[in-house]
BATIDREN-579536 format. One record per residue: residue in one letter; x negated, y, z of N, C-alpha, C in turn. Coordinates in steps of 0.2 Angstrom, whole numbers, padded with zeros to 4 digits, always signed. Layout:
BEGIN
AXYZXYZXYZ;...
END
This chain:
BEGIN
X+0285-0014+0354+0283-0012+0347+0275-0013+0347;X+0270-0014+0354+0263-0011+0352+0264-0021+0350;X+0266-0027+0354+0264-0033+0353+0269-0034+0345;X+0270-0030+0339+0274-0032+0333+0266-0035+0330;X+0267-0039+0326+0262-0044+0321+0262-0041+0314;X+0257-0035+0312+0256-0036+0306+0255-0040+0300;X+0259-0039+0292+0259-0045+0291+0251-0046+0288;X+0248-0050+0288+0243-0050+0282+0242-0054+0277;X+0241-0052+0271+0241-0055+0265+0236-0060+0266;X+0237-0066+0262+0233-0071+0262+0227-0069+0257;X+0222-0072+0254+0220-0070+0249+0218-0074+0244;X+0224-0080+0243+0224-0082+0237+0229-0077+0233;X+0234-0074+0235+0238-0069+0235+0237-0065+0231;X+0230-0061+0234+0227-0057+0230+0224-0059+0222;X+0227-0054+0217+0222-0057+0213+0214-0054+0210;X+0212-0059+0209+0204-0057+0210+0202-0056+0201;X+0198-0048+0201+0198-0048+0195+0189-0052+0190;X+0190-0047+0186+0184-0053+0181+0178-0052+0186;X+0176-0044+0189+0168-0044+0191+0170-0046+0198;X+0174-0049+0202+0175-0053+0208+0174-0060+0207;X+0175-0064+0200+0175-0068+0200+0166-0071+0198;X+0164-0065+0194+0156-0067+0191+0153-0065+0198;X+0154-0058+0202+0148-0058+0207+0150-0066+0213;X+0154-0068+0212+0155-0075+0217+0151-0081+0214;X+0152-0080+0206+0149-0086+0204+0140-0086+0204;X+0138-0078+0203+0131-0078+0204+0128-0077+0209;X+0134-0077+0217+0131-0078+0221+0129-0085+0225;X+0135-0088+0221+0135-0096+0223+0131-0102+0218;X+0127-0098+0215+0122-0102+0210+0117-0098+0206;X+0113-0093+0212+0109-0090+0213+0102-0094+0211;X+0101-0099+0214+0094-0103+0213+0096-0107+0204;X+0098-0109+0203+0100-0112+0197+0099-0108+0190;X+0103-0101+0192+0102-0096+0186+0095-0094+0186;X+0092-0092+0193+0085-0089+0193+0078-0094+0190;X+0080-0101+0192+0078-0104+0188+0078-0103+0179;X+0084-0103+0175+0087-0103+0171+0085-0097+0166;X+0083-0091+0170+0079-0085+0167+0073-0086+0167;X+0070-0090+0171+0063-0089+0172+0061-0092+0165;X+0064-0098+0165+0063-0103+0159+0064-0098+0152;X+0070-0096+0151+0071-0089+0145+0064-0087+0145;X+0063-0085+0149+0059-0079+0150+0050-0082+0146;X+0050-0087+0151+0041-0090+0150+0043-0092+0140;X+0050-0095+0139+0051-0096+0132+0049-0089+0127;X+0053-0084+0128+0054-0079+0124+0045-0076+0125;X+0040-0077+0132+0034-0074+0132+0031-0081+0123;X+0031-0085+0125+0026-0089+0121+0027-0089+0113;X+0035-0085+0112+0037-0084+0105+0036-0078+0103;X+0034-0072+0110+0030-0067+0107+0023-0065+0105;X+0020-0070+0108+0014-0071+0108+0012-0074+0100;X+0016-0075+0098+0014-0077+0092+0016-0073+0085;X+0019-0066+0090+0021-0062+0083+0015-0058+0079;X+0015-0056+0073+0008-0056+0072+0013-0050+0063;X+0007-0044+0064+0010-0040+0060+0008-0039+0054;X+0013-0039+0048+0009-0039+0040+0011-0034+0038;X+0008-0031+0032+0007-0026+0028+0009-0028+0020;X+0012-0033+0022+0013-0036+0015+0019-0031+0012;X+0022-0031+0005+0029-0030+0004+0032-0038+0005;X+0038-0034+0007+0044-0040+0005+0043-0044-0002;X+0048-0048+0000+0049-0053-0006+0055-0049-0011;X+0058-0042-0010+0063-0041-0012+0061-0038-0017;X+0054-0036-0020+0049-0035-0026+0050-0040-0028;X+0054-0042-0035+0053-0049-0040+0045-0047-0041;X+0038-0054-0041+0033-0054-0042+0031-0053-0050;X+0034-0054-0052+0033-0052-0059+0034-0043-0063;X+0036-0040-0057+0036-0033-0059+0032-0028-0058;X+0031-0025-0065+0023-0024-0070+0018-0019-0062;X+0025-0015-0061+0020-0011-0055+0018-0014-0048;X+0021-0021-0046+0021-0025-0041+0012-0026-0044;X+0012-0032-0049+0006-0033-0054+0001-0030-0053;X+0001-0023-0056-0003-0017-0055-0005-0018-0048;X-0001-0018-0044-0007-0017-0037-0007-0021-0034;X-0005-0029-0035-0009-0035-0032-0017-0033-0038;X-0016-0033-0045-0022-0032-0050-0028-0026-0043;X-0024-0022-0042-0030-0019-0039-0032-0018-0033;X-0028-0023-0028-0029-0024-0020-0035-0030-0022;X-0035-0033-0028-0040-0039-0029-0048-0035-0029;X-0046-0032-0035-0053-0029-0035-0055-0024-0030;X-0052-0020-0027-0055-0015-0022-0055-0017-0012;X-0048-0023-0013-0047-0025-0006-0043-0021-0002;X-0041-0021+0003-0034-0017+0007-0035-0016+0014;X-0036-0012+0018-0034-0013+0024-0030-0008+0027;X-0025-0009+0033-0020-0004+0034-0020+0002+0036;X-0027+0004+0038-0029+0011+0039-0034+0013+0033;X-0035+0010+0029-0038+0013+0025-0034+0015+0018;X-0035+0022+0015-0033+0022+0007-0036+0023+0003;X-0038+0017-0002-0044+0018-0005-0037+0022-0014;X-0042+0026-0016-0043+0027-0023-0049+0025-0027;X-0045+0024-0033-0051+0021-0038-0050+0024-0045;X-0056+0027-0047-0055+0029-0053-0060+0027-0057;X-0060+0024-0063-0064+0020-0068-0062+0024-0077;X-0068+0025-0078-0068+0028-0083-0074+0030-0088;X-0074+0031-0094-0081+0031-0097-0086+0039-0096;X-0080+0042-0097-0082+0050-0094-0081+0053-0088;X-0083+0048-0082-0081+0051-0077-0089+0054-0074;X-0094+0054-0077-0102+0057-0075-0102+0063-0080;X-0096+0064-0083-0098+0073-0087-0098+0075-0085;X-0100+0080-0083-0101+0086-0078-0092+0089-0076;X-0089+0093-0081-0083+0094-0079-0078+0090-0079;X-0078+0083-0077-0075+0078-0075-0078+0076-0065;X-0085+0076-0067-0088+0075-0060-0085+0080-0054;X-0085+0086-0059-0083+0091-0054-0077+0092-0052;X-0072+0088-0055-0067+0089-0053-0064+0082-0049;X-0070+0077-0048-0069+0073-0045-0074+0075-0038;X-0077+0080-0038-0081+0083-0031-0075+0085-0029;X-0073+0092-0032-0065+0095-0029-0060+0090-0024;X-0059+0086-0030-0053+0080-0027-0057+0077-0019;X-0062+0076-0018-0064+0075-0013-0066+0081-0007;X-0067+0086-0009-0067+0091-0002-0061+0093-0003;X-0057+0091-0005-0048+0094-0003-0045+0089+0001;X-0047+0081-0002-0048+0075+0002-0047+0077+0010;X-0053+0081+0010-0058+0081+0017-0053+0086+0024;X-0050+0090+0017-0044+0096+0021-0038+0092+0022;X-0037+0086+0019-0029+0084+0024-0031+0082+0030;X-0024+0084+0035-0024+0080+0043-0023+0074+0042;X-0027+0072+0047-0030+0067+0050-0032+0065+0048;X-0037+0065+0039-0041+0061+0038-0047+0062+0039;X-0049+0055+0041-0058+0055+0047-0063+0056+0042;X-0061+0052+0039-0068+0054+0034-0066+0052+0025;X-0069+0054+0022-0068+0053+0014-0077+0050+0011;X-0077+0044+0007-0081+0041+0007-0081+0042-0003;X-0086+0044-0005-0087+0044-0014-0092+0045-0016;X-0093+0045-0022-0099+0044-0026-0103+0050-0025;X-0099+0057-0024-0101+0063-0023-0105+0066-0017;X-0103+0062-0011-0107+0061-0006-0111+0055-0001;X-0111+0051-0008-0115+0044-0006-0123+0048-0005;X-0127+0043-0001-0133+0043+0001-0139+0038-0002;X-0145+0037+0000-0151+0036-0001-0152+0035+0004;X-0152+0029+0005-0159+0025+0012-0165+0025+0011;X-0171+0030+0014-0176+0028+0013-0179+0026+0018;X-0185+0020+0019-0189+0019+0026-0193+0025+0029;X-0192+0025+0034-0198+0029+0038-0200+0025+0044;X-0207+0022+0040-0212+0018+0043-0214+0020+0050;X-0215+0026+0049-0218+0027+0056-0212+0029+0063;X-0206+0029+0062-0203+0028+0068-0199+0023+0066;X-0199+0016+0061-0197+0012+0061-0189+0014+0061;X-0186+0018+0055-0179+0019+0055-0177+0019+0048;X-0173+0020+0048-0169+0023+0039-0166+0029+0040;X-0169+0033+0034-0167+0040+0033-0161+0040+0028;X-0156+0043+0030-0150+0044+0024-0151+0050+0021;X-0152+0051+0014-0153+0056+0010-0149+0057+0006;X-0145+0061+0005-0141+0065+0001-0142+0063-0006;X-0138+0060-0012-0142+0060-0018-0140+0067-0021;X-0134+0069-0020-0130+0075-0023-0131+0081-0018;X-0138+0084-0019-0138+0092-0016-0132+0095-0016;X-0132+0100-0012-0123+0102-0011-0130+0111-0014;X-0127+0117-0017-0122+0117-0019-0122+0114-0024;X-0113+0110-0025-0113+0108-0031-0111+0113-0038;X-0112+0113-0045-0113+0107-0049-0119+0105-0050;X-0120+0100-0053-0128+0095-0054-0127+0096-0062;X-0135+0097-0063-0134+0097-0069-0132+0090-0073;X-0130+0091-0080-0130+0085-0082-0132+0080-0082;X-0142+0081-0084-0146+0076-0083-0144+0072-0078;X-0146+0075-0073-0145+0073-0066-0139+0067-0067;X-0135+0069-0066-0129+0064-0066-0130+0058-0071;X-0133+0059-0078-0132+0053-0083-0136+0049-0078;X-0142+0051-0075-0149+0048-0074-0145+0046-0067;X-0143+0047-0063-0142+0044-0058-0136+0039-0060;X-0130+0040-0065-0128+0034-0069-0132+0026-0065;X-0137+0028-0069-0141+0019-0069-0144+0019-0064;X-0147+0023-0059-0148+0022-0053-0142+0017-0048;X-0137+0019-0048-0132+0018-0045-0129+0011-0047;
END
């Protein structure tokens, strides 16, 4: 009994499934495929290298619609950039007193949303003046805080500006 011959299966016999047959074939063409990635690889680096991000809208805006129009019309005149948001107000009465005022308001409520770094407007634009003797520029407030200003003030600084 101990000299009986077990039988053993050959092993074409056995059948070999899908991932027996891929890890045989990646181990016997090992250098060919590692090549073959590398190549992907430096390809897929030099196509990203060149990706480059717009702020534009789509085309899926036909150009000829009136509110597309409107803000190419006003990205021309005021200019764009993707952290910046400009507002623009233009108008015959916006130096009355109670329009100015309520475009000061608009700007210190501006100043209370998060995250925004700064708010930049007419209300609190500045005066450069020289200061000879330590060779610098003094920024001077043209609009004393508190506000309102009287009206004169505002017509006259009008044409100043």
């Amino acid at each position: 009994m101990l000299n009986q011959k077990i039988p053993v299966r050959k092993n074409y016999l056995i059948p070999k499934s899908m991932w027996q047959r891929l890890a045989k074939f990646v181990l016997n063409n090992r250098l060919p495929l590692l090549i073959a990635l590398l190549c992907i690889t430096i390809v897929m680096a030099f196509f990203a290298s060149k990706v480059k991000m717009s702020y534009e809208f789509s085309k899926a805006i036909p150009t000829d619609n009136r509110k597309y129009t409107d803000y190419l019309s006003f990205k021309e005149k005021f200019g764009d950039d993707g952290n910046v948001l400009v507002i623009g107000a233009q108008s015959e009465q916006f130096f009355k007193l109670k329009n100015f005022q309520h475009f000061i308001g608009l700007t210190e409520s501006l100043k209370k949303v998060p995250y925004v770094e700064n708010v930049l407007s007419v209300a609190n634009a500045v005066n450069l003046l020289k200061d000879s003797v330590n060779e610098k520029l003094d920024a001077i407030p043209i609009f004393s805080k508190p506000f309102p200003l009287p009206l004169v003030i505002i017509y006259r600084l009008k044409f100043i500006i």
